[in-house]
N, C-alpha and C positions, 0 to 999 in steps of 0.2 A: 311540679317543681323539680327542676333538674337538683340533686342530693350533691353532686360533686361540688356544685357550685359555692356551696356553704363552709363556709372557712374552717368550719371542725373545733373543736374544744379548746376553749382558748385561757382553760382556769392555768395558772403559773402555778406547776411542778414538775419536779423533775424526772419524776416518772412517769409522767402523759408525753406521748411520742405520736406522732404520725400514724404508726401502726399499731397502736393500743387499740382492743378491743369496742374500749368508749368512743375515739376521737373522733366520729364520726357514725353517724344511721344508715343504714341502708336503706330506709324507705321514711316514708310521712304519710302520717305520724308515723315514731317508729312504733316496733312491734312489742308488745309488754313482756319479752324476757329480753327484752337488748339490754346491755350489760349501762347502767348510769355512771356507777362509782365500781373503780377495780382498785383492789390497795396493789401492796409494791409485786407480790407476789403470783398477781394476776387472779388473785380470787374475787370475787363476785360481789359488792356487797350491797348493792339497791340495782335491782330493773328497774325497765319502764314502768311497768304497770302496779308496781308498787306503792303500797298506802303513805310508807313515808320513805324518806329516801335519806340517805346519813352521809352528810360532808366532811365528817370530822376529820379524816383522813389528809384532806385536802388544808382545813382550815388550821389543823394540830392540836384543837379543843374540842368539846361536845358540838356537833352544829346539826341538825337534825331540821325537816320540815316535814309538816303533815297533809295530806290531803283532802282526809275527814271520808274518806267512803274504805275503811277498815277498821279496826278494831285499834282503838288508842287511844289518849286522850288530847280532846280540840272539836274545835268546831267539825260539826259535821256535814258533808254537802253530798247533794244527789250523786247518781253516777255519772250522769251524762255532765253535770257542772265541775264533777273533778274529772273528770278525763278531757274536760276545756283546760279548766287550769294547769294541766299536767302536760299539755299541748303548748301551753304558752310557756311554760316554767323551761321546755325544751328548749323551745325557739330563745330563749335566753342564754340557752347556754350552746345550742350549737350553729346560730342564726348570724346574719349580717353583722349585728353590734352584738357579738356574745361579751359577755362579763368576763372581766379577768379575774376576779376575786371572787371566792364561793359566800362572802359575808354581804357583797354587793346584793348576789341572788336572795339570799335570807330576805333583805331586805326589800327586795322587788316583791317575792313573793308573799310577804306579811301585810305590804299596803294596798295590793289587787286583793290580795283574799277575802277581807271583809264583802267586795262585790258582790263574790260569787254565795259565801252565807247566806247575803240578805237575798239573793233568786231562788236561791234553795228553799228557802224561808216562806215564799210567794207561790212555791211549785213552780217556776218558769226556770227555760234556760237561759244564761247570761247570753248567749246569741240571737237572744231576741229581745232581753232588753230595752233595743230603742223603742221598740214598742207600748212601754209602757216606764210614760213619762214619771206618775206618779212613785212609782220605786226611781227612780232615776232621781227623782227629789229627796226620796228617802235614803236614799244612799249617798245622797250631797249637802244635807240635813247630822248623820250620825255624826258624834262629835268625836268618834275614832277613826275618822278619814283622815288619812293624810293626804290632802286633797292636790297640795301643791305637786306631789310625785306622780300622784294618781291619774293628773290631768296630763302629764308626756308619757308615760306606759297607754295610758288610754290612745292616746292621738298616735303614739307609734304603731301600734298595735294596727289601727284603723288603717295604717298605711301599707300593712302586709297581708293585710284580708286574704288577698289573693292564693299568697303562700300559706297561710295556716288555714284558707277555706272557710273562715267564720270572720267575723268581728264581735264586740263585746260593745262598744257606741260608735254608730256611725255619724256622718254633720251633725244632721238634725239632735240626734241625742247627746251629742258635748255641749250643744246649743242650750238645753235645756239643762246638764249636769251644771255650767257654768253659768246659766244666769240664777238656779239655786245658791249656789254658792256664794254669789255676788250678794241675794237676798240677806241669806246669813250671816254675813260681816258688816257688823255695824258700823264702824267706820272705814274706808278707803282712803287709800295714800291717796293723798291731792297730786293732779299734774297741774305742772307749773306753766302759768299761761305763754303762751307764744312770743310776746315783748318782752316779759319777763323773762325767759331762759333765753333766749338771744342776746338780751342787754347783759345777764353773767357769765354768759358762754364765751364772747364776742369778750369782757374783759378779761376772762383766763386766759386766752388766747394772745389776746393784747400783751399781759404779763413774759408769756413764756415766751412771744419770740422776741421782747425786747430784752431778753437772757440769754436768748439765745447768742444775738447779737451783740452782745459784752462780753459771750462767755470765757473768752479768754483772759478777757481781763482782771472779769471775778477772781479765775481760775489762780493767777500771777499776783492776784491782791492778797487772795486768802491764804496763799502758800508763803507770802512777804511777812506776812503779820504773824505766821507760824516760827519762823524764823527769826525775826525781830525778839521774840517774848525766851526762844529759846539759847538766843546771845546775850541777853540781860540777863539772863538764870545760870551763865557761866555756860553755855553750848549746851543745857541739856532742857531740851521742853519737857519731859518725866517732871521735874523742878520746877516748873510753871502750872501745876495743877492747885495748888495749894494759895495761890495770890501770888501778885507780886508786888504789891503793895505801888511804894514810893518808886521802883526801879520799872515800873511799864513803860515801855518803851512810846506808848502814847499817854505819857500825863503831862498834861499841859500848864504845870505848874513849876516845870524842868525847864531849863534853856535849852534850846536845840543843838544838838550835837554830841558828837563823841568822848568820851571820857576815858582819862588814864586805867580804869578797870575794865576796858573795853566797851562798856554799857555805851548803846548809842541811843539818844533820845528825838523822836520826832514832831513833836509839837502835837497837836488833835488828829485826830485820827482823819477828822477830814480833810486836812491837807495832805494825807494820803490818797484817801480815795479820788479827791483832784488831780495827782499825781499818774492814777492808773486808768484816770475819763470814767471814774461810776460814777462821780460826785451827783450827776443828774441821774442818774438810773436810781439811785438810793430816796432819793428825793421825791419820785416821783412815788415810787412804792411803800418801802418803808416809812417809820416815825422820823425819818431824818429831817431835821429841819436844819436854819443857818449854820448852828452848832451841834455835831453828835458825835459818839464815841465808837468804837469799835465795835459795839454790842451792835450799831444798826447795819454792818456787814451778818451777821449771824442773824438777826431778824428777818434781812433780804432773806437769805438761805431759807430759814424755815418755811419763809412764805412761799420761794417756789417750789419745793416741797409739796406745802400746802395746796397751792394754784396746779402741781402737775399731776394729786388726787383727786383733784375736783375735776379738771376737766377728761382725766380718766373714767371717771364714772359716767358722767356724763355722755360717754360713746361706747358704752359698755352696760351691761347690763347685772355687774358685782356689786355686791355689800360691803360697805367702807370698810367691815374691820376685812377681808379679802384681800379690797386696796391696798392695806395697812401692812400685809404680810409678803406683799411684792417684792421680789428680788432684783439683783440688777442685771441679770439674763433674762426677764419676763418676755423679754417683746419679740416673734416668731413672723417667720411667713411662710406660710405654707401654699402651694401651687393646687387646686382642685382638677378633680381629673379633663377638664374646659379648657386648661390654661389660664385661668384665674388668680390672682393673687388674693390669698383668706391671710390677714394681716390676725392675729391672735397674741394673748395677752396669757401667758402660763403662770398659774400659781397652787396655792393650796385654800380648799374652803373651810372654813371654820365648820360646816354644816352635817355635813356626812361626810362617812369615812371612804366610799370607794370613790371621791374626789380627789382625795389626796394631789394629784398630779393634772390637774383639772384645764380646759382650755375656755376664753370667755374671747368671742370675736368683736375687733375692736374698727374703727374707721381708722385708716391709713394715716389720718392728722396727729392718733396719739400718741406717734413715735416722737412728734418734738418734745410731749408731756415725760416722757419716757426719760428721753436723750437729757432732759433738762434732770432728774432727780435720782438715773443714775450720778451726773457730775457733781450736785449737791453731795451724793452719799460717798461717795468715793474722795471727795476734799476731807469729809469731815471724817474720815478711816485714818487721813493719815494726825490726826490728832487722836484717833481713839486709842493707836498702837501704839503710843509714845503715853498714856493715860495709867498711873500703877494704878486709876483707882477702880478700872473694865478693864478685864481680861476675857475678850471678845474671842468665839472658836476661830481658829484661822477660814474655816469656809464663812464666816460670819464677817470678815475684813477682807476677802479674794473675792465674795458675792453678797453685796452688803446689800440690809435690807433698806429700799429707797423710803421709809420715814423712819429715819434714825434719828440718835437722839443728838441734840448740839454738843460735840465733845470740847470743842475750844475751851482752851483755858483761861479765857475772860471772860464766859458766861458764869453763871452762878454754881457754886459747888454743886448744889441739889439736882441741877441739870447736867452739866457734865461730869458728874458720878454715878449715874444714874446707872445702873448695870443690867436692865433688864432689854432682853434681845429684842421687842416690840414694845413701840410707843404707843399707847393709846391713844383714838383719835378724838378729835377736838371737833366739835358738834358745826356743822357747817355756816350757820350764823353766828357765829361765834368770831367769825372774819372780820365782821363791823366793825367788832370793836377791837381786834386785838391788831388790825392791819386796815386803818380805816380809810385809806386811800385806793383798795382795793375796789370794792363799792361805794357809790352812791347813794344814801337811803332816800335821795329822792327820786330816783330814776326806779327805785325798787317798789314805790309806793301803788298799791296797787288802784287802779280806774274803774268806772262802770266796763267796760268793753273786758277788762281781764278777767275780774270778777264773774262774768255772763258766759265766760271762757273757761274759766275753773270751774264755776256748779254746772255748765253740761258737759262736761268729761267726768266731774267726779262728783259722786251724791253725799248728803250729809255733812258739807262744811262746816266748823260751826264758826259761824259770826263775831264770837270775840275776837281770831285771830285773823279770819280772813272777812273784812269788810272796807269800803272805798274809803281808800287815805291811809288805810296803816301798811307798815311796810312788810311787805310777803314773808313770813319763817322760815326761810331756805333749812331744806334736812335736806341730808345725805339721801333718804329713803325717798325722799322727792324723784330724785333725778334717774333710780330706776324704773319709775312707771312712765316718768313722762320719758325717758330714752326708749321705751318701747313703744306708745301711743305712736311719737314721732318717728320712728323707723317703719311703722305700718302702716302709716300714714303723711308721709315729709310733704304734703301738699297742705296742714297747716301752717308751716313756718313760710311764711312770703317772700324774706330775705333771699336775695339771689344764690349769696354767697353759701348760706346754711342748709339751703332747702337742696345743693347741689352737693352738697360733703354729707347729707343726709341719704340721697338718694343711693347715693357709691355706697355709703356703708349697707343701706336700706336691706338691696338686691342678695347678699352676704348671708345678713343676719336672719332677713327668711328662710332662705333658701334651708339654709344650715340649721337657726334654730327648729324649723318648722319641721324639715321630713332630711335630709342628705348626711346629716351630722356622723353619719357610720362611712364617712368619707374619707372624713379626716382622717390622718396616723393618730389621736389620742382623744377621749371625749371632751365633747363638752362639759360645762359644769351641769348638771341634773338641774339645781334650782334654779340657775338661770334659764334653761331650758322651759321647764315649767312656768316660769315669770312669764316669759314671751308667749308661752303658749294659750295662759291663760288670759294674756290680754288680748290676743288676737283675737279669740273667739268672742272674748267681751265687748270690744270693738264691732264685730258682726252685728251681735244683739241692739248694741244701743246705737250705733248707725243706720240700719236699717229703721228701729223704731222714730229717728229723727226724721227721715223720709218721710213716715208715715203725716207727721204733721201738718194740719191744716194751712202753716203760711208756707209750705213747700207747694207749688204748683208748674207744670208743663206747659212750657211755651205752645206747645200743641193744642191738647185736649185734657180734661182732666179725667177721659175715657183712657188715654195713654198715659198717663202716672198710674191709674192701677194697673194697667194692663203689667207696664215698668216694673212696680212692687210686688205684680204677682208673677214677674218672669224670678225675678230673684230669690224669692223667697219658695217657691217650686218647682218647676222645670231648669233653671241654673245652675240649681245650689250649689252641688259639687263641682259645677265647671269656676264659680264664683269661689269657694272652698281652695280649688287649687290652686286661681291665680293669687289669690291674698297668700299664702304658704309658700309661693314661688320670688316672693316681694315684689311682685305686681298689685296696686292699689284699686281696690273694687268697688269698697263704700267708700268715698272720703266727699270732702269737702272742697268746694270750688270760689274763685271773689265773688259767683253769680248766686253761688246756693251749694245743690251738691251735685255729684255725678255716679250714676249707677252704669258706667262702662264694663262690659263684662269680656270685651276684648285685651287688645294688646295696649299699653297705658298711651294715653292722647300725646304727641308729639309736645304739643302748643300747654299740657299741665291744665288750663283751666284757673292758672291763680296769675301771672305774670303776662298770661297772654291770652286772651278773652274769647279772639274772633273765633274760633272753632263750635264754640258752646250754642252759641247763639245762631251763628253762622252772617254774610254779607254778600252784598252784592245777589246772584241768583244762587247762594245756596243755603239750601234752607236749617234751622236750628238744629244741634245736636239729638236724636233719639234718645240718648241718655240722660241729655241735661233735664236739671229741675232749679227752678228759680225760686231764692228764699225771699218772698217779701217783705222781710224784715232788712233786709241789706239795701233795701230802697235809698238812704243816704249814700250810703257808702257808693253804690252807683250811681248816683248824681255828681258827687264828687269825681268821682273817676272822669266822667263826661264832662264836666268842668276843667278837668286837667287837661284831655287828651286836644279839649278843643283851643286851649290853651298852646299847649304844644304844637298841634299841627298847623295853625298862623305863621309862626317859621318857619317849616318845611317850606323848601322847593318842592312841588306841584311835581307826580310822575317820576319821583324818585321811590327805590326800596323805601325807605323811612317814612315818606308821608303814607303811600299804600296801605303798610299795617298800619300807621294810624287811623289811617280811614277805617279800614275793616274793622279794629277795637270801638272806634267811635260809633259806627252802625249798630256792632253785636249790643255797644250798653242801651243806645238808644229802640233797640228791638227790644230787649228786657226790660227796662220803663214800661215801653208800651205795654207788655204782654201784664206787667203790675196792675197799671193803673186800669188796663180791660177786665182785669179777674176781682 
């Protein structure tokens, strides 16, 4: 490993310089009296190859870590397992993604260490590890893992092998760390079936661009009615927080018009918002019906609000209260060194502290969600600054948080007095009923087909909440696994339109979450990172084991599905390992069954366009493909449609050709069914 290469010490203060002593090793590993911690004065005060090393300098309190192969109190570990960890604890600090915060490192080093304990523990080195599964259970087993962090130091780790000369789990061993883990958790986030998060994606969507579409209008309506309330209170909105009783300038129990005290009255508010063309925007969304009052402008608002966290999450991989904290500078783009645009989402995690300033990469779509709830939050600013009853920081009103709270002086005192800087978030089924034209509870209702979709993604449902006919429980917590499931896999969702704004994000969020993220100018968030990491590999596991099942069979030979299952699970792994982390799709699923391609992803997908799989004409089936017998209808139908279809084609055009070649490929998979 060339040393120059390594960016050098990257803890914030102000007396670490370029030419400090520490900033930099001359060799790897260094050598155990290289200087770790020098105070201002350039004295000494941890080496390398010391038992524990003292931060506090750095930190400005006590911060101390131990190694366990000296004299002091803490776990203790071999020599050869602390001079591993005192190898990695390095490469943390002066490696590709060094830490800027020395409390970040405390805490990297507190959730690997247990590892190395428990090898010490066995007499093994933690570099051989993968060798022995059973500690690798037991180490995914103790109920002082912090497993979530433990699974992206692991997998990072695993990608610098090269440079620190060891690893700690390699494939195979995350393989086995993460389907431990999986065992141990009783219950798993459900992902949300494929018709189901399309039909509420597809309506968020729906929601924010028809706002988008008015938004000037909102903009001209909401600023009218601010206005209005504050010429009936003698010019001053401050005066309008308190009621305005009989003098509202929409109570429709006044004759319309102007008055010798100035006071102008407008009759219901809905002949306002006819006036500014929401009348139907409100209507469709909102409680608005023939008759409504002002309150259902402020109801719209919270709902896109509401509709632009949902479908934030939803292309992201944050924790609603995350969402909840968003500012209205969030949304970045940043260029990767490709030329790539990495579209990102800046905020603070509620989770760990060296997040603080944390990055969470988003699909390019979410900037409408964005662009819609900064203009919610920024209308409802200029009512918070005119409010004696919030006095809001001014970077609180210049960068306002996008779920703020209704400050209008026609909602209810309790809400627009509300003084606290974060709203707390309102449970994502919760929509039904407070905005009930949002969804459909019968398009939400779930079917045999979803249901078969839910338990083989995720184990342990229980049947009071998820059974055929009741209506799915949309969580917040939902939409992080199933946004991961579907970015490592966009060849579930069939929809043209999703399955292609999937993919663009897909390519991104592997790349980055998986192995590149020291690319970026600023980290990712750690627990998202971990989220995706550990579904990825949980994904490996139970996709592959889906292969293995008896109604998966090769158009070929069923000599050539093992041969298939035993290229991937032996002789591939790692080349299969890096295309899934590069957001290339390795296990997934196809409309024929599945596809174990361990190349470059099939042009033609496999789910919208068939012929490849099967193959037509003189060539012959896919090596990859595997045919699920159970989709035997669903392929009949298809053959049903296509021959439907190609009856009006012109004969020898583009269009009839791929029909043909789909109509052969279904008509080969039949056959190759009904032979086995």
């Amino acid at each position: 490993m060339n040393i120059s290469n390594l960016p050098g010490l990257q803890i914030a203060a102000s007396f670490i310089e370029a030419d400090s002593p520490n900033f930099r090793p001359n060799c790897w590993p260094p050598s155990s009296d290289f200087p770790v911690v020098v105070d201002t004065d350039g004295s000494v005060i941890s080496r390398y190859g010391d038992a524990r090393w003292d931060f506090s300098i750095w930190q400005g309190s006590n911060l101390k870590i131990y190694f366990g192969d000296g004299h002091g109190q803490g776990y203790k570990l071999s020599q050869d397992n602390a001079n591993l960890l005192r190898q990695i604890v390095a490469w943390w600090l002066w490696g590709y993604a060094a830490v800027t915060n020395p409390r970040s490192l405390v805490s990297k080093f507190a959730t690997i260490k247990p590892v190395f304990v428990i090898c010490s523990q066995h007499n093994i080195s933690a570099s051989q590890l993968s060798d022995f599964p059973d500690i690798i259970k037991e180490i995914a087993s103790n109920p002082t893992i912090k497993e979530k962090h433990l699974i992206t130091y692991l997998n990072d780790l695993m990608f610098v092998s090269k440079e620190l000369g060891f690893t700690i789990l390699d494939e195979k061993g995350m393989e086995v760390f993460i389907s431990a883990i999986v065992k141990r958790d009783k219950v798993q986030t459900a992902y949300i079936p494929t018709r189901l998060w399309h039909y509420q994606v597809t309506r968020l969507k729906e929601c924010l661009d028809d706002f988008i579409a008015h938004r000037e209008k909102i903009e001209e309506c909401y600023k009218f009615c601010l206005e209005a309330y504050a010429n009936n209170a003698d010019g001053k909105l401050s005066s309008t927080f308190d009621g305005l009783a009989e003098k509202s300038p929409f109570n429709r129990n006044r004759h319309i018009g102007k008055r010798k005290s100035g006071q102008i009255f407008y009759g219901g508010f809905d002949n306002i918002a006819k006036r500014f063309e929401i009348d139907t925007l409100l209507k469709k969304w909102s409680n608005a019906n023939e008759v409504y009052g002002v309150r259902a402008l402020s109801s719209y608002m919270s709902l896109i609000s509401f509709v632009g966290l949902a479908y934030t999450l939803n292309f992201s991989l944050m924790r609603v209260e995350e969402g909840n904290r968003l500012r209205a500078d969030c949304f970045e783009v940043e260029v990767d060194p490709l030329g790539t645009d990495i579209y990102l989402i800046r905020g603070a995690t509620t989770k760990t502290l060296e997040d603080s300033n944390a990055r969470w990469i988003v699909s390019p779509s979410v900037k409408t969600a964005i662009d819609a709830m900064v203009s919610i939050a920024s209308l409802r600013m200029l009512a918070a600054q005119e409010n004696p009853y919030v006095n809001l920081p001014k970077e609180f009103i210049d960068n306002p948080v996008l779920q703020c709270t209704s400050h209008e002086p026609w909602v209810p005192k309790r809400v627009s007095q509300n003084k606290n800087l974060f709203r707390n978030s309102r449970k994502y089924n919760e929509a039904l009923k407070i905005w009930p034209k949002l969804f459909d509870e019968n398009e939400l209702r779930i079917t045999e087909t979803d249901l078969e979709m839910a338990n083989r993604l995720t184990s342990g449902l229980d049947p009071e909440k998820y059974s055929v006919g009741k209506v799915w429980p949309l969580a917040w917590h939902q939409l992080r696994r199933t946004g991961a499931v579907n970015m490592l896999a966009s060849g579930l969702v069939s929809e043209f339109s999703v399955q292609y704004q999937l993919k663009h994000a897909s390519r991104a969020m592997s790349q980055y979450y998986g192995q590149n993220y020291y690319k970026l100018k600023e980290p990712l968030n750690d627990e998202a990172r971990s989220f995706y990491l550990r579904e990825m590999y949980e994904s490996i596991v139970r996709d592959l084991k889906e292969l293995q099942a008896d109604h998966y069979i090769s158009p070929h030979t069923e000599k050539r599905k093992e041969q298939l299952l035993s290229e991937i699970s032996e002789k591939d792994h790692k080349q299969l390992l890096a295309a899934a982390k590069s957001g290339k799709v390795s296990y997934r699923e196809t409309f024929l069954g599945g596809c174990a391609n361990l190349g470059p992803p099939c042009p033609l997908g496999g789910i919208s366009n068939i012929s490849s799989c099967m193959g037509f004409g003189d060539e012959k089936p896919c090596k990859s493909a595997l045919i699920d017998k159970e989709k035997l209808p669903m392929i009949n139908q298809l053959k049903d449609v296509l021959n439907s279809q190609i009856s009006v084609v012109e004969i020898g055009t583009p269009l009839h050709e791929s029909l043909q070649a789909q109509l052969e490929s279904a008509e080969r998979a039949i056959h190759v069914i009904h032979r086995s």
